[in-house]
C-alpha positions in Angstrom: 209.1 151.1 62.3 212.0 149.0 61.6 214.1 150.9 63.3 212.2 151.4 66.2 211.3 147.5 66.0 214.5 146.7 66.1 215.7 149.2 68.9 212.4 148.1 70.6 213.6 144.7 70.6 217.1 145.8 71.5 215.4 147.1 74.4 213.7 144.1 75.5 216.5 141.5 75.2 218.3 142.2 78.5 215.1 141.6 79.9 215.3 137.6 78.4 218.7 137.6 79.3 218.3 138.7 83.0 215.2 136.1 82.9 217.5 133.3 81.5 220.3 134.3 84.0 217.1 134.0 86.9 216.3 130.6 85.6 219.4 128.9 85.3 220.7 130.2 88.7 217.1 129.0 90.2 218.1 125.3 88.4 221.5 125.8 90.1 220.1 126.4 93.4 217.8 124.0 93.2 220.0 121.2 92.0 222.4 122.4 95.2 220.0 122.4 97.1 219.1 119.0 96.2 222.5 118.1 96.3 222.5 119.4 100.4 219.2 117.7 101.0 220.6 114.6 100.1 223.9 115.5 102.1 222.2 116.7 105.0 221.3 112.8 106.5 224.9 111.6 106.1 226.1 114.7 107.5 224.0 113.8 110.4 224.8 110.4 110.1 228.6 110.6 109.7 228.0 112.7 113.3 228.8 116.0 111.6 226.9 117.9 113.4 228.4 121.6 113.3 227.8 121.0 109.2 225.0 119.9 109.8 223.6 123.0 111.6 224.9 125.2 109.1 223.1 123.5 106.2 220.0 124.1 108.1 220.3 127.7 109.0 221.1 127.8 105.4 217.3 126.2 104.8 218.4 123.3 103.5 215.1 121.1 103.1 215.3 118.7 106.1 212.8 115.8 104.6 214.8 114.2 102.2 215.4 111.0 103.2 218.4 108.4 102.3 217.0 105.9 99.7 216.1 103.5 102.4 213.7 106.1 103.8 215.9 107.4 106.7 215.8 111.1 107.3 217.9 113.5 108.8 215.6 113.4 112.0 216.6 109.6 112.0 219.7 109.6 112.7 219.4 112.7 115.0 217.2 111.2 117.6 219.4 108.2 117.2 222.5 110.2 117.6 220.8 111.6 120.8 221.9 114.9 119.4 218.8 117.3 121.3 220.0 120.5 119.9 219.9 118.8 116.3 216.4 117.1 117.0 215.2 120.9 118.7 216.7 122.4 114.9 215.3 119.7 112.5 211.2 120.3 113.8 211.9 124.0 114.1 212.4 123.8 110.2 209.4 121.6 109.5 210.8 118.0 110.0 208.3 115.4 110.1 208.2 113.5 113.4 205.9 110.5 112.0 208.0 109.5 109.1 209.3 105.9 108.4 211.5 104.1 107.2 212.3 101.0 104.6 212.7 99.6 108.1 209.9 100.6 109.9 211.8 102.6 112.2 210.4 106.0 113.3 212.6 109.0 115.1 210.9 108.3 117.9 211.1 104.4 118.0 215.1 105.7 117.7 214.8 108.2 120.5 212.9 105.5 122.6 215.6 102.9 122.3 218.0 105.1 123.1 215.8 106.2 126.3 216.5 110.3 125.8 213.4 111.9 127.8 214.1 115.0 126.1 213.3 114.2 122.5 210.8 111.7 123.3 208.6 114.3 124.5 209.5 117.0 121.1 208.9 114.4 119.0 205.7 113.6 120.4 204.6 117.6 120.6 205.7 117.6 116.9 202.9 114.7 116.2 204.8 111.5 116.7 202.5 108.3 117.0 203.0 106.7 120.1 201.7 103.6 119.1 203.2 103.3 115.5 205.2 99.8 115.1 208.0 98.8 113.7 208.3 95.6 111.0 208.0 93.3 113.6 205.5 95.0 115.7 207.7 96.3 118.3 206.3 99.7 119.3 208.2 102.5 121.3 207.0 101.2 124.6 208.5 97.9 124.5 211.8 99.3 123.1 211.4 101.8 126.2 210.6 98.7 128.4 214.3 97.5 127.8 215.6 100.5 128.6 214.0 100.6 132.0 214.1 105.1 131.9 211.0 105.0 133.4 210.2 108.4 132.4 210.2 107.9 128.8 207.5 105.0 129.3 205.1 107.7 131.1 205.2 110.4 128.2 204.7 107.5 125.9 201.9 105.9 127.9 200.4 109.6 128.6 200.1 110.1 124.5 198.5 107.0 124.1 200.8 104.6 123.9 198.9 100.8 124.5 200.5 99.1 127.4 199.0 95.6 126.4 200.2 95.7 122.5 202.2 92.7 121.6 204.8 92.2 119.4 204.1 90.7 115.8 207.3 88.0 115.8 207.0 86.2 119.4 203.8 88.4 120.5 205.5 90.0 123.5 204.3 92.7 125.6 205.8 95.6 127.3 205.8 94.1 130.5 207.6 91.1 129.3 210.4 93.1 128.1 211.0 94.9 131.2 210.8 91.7 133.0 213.3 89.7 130.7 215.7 93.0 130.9 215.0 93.1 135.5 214.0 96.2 135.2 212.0 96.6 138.5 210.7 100.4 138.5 209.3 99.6 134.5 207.8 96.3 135.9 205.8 98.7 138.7 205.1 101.2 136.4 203.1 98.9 133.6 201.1 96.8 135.9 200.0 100.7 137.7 199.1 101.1 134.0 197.2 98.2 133.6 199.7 96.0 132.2 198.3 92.2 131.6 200.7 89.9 133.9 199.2 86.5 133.1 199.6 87.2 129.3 202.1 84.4 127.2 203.9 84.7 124.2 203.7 82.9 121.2 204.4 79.0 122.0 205.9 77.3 118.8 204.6 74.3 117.9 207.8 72.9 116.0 207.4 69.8 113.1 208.8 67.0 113.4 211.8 67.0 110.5 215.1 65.7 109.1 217.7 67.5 109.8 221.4 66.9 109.2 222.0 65.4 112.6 219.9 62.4 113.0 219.0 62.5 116.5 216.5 64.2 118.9 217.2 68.0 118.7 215.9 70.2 121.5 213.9 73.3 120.2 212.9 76.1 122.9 209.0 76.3 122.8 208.6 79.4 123.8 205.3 80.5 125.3 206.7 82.3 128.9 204.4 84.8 131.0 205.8 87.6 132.4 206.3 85.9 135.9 208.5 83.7 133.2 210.5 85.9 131.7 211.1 87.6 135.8 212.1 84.4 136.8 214.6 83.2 134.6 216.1 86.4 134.5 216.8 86.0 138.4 214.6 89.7 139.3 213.3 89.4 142.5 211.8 93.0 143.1 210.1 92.0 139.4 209.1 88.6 140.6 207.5 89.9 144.0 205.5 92.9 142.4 204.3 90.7 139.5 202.8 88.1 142.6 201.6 90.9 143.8 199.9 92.3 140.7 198.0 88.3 140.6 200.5 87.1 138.3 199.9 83.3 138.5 202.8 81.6 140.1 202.2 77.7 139.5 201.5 78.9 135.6 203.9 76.7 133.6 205.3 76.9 129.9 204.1 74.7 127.4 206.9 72.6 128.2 205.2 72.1 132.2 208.0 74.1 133.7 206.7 76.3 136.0 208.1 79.5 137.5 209.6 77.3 140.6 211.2 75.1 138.1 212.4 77.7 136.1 214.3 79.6 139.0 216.1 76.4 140.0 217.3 75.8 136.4 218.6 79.1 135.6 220.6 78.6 139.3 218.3 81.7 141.4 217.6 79.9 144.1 217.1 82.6 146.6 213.9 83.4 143.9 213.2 79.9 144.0 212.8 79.8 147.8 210.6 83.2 147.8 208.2 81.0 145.3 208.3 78.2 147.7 207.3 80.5 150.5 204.7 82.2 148.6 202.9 78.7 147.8 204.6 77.6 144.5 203.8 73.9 144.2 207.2 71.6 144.5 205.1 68.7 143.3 204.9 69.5 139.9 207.0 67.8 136.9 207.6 69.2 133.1 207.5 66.9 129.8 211.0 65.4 130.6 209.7 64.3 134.2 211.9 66.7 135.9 210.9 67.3 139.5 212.1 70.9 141.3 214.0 68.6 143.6 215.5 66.7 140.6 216.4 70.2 139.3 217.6 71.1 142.2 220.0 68.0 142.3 220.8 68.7 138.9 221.9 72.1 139.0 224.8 71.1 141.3 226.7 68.5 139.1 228.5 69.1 135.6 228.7 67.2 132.8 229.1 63.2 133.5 230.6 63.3 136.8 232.0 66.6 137.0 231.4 68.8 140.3 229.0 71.9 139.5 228.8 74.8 141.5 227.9 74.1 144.6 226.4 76.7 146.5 224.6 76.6 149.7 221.5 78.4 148.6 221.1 75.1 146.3 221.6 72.8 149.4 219.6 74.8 151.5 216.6 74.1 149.1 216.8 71.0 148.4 216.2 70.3 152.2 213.3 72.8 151.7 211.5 70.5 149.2 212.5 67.6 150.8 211.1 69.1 153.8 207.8 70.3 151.9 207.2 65.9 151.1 208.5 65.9 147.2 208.9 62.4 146.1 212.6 61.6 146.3 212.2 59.2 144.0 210.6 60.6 141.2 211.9 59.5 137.6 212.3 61.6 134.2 210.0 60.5 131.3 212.8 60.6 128.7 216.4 62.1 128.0 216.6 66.2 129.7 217.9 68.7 127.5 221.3 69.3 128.2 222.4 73.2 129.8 225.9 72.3 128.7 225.1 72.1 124.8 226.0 68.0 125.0 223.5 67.4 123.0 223.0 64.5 119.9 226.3 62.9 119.7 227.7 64.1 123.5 224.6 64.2 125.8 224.7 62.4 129.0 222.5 59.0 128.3 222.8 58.3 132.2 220.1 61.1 132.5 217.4 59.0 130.7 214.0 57.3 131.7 213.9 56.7 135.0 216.9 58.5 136.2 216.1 59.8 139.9 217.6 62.6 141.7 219.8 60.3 143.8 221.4 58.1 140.9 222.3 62.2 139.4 223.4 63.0 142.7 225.8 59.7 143.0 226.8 60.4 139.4 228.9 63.3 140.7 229.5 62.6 144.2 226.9 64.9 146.0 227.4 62.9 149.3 225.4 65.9 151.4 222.6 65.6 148.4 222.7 61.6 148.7 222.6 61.6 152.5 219.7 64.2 152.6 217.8 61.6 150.0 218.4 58.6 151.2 217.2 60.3 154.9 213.6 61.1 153.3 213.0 57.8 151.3 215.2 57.5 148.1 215.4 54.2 147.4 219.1 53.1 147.2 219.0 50.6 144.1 216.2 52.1 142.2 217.6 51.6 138.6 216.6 54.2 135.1 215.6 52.0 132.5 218.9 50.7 131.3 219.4 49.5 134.7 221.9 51.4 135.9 221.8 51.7 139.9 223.0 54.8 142.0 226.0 52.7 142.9 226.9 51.7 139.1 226.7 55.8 138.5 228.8 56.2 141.1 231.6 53.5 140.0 231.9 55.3 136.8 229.3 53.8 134.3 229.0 56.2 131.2 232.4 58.1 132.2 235.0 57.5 129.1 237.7 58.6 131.1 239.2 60.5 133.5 240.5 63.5 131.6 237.5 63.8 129.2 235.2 64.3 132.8 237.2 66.3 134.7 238.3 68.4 131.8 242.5 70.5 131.7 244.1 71.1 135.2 244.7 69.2 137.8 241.5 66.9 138.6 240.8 66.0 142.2 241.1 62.4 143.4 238.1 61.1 141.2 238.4 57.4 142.9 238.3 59.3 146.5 235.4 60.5 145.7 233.7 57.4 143.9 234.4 55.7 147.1 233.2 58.3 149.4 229.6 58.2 147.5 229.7 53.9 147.4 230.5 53.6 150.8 226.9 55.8 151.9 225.1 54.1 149.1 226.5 50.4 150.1 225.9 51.4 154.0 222.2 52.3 153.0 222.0 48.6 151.5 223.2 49.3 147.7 223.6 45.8 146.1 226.8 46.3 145.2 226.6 43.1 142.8 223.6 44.6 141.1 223.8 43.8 137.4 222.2 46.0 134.5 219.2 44.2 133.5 215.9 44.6 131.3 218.1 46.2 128.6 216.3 44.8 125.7 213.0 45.8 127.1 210.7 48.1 125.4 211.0 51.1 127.3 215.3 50.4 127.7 215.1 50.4 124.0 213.6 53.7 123.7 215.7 55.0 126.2 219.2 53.8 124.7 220.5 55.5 121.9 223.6 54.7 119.4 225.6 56.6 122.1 225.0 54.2 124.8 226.2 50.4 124.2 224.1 47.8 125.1 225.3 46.9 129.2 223.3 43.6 130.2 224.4 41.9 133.1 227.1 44.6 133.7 228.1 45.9 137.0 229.8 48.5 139.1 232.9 46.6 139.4 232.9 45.9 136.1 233.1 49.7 134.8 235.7 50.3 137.9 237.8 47.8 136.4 237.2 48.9 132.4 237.9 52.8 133.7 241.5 52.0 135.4 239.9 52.5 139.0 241.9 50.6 141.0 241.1 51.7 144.5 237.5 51.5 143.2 238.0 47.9 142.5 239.5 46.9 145.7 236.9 49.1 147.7 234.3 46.9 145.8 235.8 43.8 146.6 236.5 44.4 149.7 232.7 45.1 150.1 231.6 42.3 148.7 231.5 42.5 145.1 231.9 39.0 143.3 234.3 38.6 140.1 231.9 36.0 138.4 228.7 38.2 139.2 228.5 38.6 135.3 228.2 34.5 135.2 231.8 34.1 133.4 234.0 33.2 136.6 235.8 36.9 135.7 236.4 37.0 131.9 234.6 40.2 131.2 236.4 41.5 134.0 240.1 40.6 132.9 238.7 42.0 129.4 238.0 45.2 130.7 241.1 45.2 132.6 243.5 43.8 129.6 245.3 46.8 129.3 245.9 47.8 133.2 248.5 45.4 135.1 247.7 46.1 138.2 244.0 45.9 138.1 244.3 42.4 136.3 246.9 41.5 139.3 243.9 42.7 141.4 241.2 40.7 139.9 243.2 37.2 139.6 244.5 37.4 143.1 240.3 37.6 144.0 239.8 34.6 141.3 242.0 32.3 143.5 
């Protein structure tokens, strides 16, 4: 019994051996396999795609994911790679998985507008409508894109063309607006899209920051019309009109569509809103007119020429023509579209500067004709006092080279004359002084960046810039040296350091 015992379990122990052997090369396997599953999404990712494709013929599991939750099918779809997407869901990939990021395969495939693997991740099971962290869903990432096709499959699995975005509540439709694509703008509202929708408006506290003075904050809050608009798209701009969009509807900042075309410089857009009934009467919280936008658009910072184009001119005597009030005045100090803000904005474009005194600033003389020709009133003053004719002397310019900027700067005085001499044959006084600057709403208006001017005048900052054809144009026009009440001391100050204007000035004290 022993003996057979024994040979019995002689017998049997290759039997435990082979069965150990089957084990440990199962752990082996499985541990390689693991091994691959984990390579297998930074193969992909890496862009290795010919390993890739042997790992999986080789049935390497194709759901394991990178620890942040990406998977092979990821960074496939984002690769674009179709014959790697077709592959992965052949062996079972999931199409609705996400990431630590929110990010699906098909959010990937939708950014990167492929029509192709769109449509076999969404005959795999994909969720049309599934967003990612901050609510974007595929649509709107498709909306960017403007591939027009890959919004149809979407919208023809049930993607919702209305959804809006968690972070700034964006839609589709605003998306493809911001990005001018037309043929995505067409295809949403055919679906249904909402064109009077608004994003979130912020609503920004009052705080202490670093930099004590007024900071301007972007509120936010634009329509779709909005978004078309600034982004210059006139196909988008027509079709949302079209669709109903409402075309006087403003941002909670009162800048409507009209405005908002003028101060991103599409003025041909602007003029199509004109025609279509947009309504030039209307001003935003700064007091900013169309026309004043209009005339603002074409100067630089201080006195420095902007572009002038003719479509800009060509509107401006479009609203003029249409009755806007040539001498409507700003509320308070505009936000600056040159980044002078705080310390190095423009305080000349306060209260109660008009669109002729910005026009004079930089010399527009075919803006300043057209105004004074429909009503502007030649000395009306902001509320430091400052006159058309005292912006065009110079008043708020430091100096020459700090307005005109490097290079060779055209004949600055030239021009300061050209602009006077309409503004003085139109009846400018040309011995206006600054006044009222101690007054409530001068107070407000002033900042630590503009000095306190009372009883200042054009010839006065002529003489303090160096402007010496500027002063004798101004004398020879009238201007008096004791207009300031000092029989010519301020003016000989300002002048202290510039022989020739001081010779200037004495010789018209005698």
């Amino acid at each position: 019994m022993t003996a057979q015992g024994q040979q019995g379990g002689q017998r049997r122990q290759p039997k435990f051996i082979l069965t150990g052997l089957f084990l440990a090369m199962w752990a082996v396997a499985t541990a390689s396999f693991a091994q691959s599953d984990g390579l297998l999404a930074d193969r992909v990712q890496s862009g290795d795609r010919k390993a890739a494709l042997e790992m999986i013929a080789r049935n390497a599991p194709v759901n394991v994911a990178q620890p942040d939750g990406t998977t092979p099918l990821h960074w496939a779809a984002y690769r674009v790679d179709e014959e790697l997407v077709q592959a992965l869901l052949a062996r079972g990939a999931k199409a609705d998985v996400v990431n630590a990021y929110g990010s699906t395969p098909l959010a990937e495939a939708a950014r990167a507008a492929n029509v192709r693997i769109v449509e076999m991740l969404l005959q795999a099971g994909a969720n049309p409508s599934r967003a990612n962290q901050d609510g974007q869903t595929p649509l709107m990432l498709a909306a960017r894109t403007g591939v027009v096709g890959v919004a149809e499959l979407l919208v023809r699995h049930g993607a919702d063309v209305n959804a809006r975005e968690e972070y700034r509540n964006q839609t589709a439709l605003m998306w493809a607006a911001a990005e001018s694509r037309a043929e995505m703008v067409d295809f949403l509202i055919s679906k249904g899209a909402n064109v009077n929708v608004r994003a979130k408006a912020n609503d920004w506290p009052n705080q202490m920051t670093s930099e004590p003075r007024v900071q301007y904050r972007p509120t936010g809050g634009l329509t779709p019309l909005l978004y078309a608009v600034r982004s210059g798209c006139r196909p988008c701009v027509e079709s949302l009109i079209k669709a109903g969009a409402d075309i006087n509807l403003p941002n909670p900042d009162g800048m409507t569509p009209l405005m908002m075309a003028i101060d991103n410089s599409h003025y041909e857009v602007a003029r199509y809103l004109l025609d279509q009934g947009a309504n030039p009467h209307t001003w935003d919280w700064w007091g900013r007119t169309p026309l004043y936008a209009a005339v603002n658009m074409r100067g630089g910072p201080d006195s420095r020429p902007g572009p002038r184009e003719p479509a800009s001119l060509d509107l401006i005597h479009a609203l003029l023509k249409a009755g806007v009030d040539p001498n409507s005045q700003l509320n308070m100090l505009q936000p600056s579209r040159y980044g002078n803000s705080g310390r190095f904005r423009d305080d000349l474009l306060n209260t109660g500067a008009t669109p002729l005194l910005r026009a004079a600033q930089t010399f527009d003389n075919e803006v300043v004709k057209a105004l004074l020709q429909h009503g502007a009133l030649v000395d009306l003053p902001n509320a430091m006092g400052v006159t058309p004719l005292m912006a065009a002397a110079g008043i708020g310019t430091r100096t020459t080279e700090s307005v005109l900027g490097p290079g060779p700067p055209p004949d600055v005085e030239a021009r300061s004359i050209e602009t006077m001499e309409i503004l003085i044959k139109a009846g400018a006084d040309v011995n206006a002084r600054v006044t009222d600057t101690t007054s409530f709403t001068a107070r407000i208006a002033r900042t630590s960046t503009m000095t306190n001017r009372e009883g200042q005048t054009a010839l006065f900052f002529a003489a303090q810039l160096g402007r010496a054809s500027v002063v004798r144009f101004l004398l020879d026009h009238g201007a008096r040296v004791d207009a300031m009440g000092d029989s010519g001391k301020a003016l000989l100050d300002a002048a202290r350091n510039n022989t020739e204007i001081t010779a200037i000035i004495r010789a018209a004290m005698r």
